[in-house]
N, C-alpha and C positions, 0 to 999 in steps of 0.2 A: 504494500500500500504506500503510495504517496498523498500528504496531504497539503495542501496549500490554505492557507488562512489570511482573511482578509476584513480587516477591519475597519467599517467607516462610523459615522457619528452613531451610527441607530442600530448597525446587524454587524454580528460577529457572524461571518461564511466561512465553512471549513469545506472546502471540494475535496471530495475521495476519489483516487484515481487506482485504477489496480486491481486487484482481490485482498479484500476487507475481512482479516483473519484473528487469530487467536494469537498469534503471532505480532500483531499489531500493539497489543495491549500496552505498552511501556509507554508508545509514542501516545497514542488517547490517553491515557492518565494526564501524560503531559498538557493534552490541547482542555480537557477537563479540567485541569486545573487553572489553567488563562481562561475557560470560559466563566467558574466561580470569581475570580478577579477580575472580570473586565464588565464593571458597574455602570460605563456609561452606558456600553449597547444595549437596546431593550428587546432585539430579535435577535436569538439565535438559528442558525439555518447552517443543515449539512445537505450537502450539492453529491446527490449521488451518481448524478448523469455519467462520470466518468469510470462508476464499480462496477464490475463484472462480474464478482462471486462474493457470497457473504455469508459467514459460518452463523452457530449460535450464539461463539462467545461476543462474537463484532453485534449482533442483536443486541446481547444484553451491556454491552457500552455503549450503544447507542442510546437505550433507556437510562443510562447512568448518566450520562451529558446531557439527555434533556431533564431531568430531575436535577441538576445543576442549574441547568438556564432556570427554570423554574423557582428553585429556589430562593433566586435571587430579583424573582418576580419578572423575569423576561419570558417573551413568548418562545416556543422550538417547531421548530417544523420540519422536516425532510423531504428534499426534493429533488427532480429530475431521476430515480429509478426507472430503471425500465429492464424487461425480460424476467429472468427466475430473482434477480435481486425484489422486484418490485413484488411479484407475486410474494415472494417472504415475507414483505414488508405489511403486504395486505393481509395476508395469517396473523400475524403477531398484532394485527391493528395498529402498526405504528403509521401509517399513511392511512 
């Protein structure tokens, strides 16, 4: 996985490129953690237009960083999925 992160006044976007794995976990903690600290943005949003494959553990970080945005009372969204990433994402009701 690669991620690019991009931050303007209002949305913190983190673009996932690659296969979004269990393997990942070290760098998400990392962007989890900049998303708990980063108090101006009030959207967070992951751009999954660029993921290809996405396990259970990359699901349940993804629930972990939006329960971060949240908690710090920003909104989360996930976007741009498409193929077997998307259909997961519809299972698990996170889109």
């Amino acid at each position: 996985m690669e991620a690019a992160i991009e931050k303007t006044n209002t949305e913190f976007r983190v673009k996932i490129l690659g296969s979004f794995t269990f393997r990942d976990k070290k760098e998400m903690f990392l962007i989890t953690k900049q998303i708990e600290a980063a108090s101006a943005q009030k959207a967070v949003v992951f751009d999954l237009s660029g993921c290809d494959f996405i396990d259970s553990a990359a699901l349940g970080m993804l629930i972990l960083a939006g329960k971060a945005a949240r908690t710090r009372k920003a909104s989360f969204a996930i976007t741009g999925a498409v193929g077997v990433v998307r259909e997961l994402l519809m299972i698990t009701k996170l889109v």
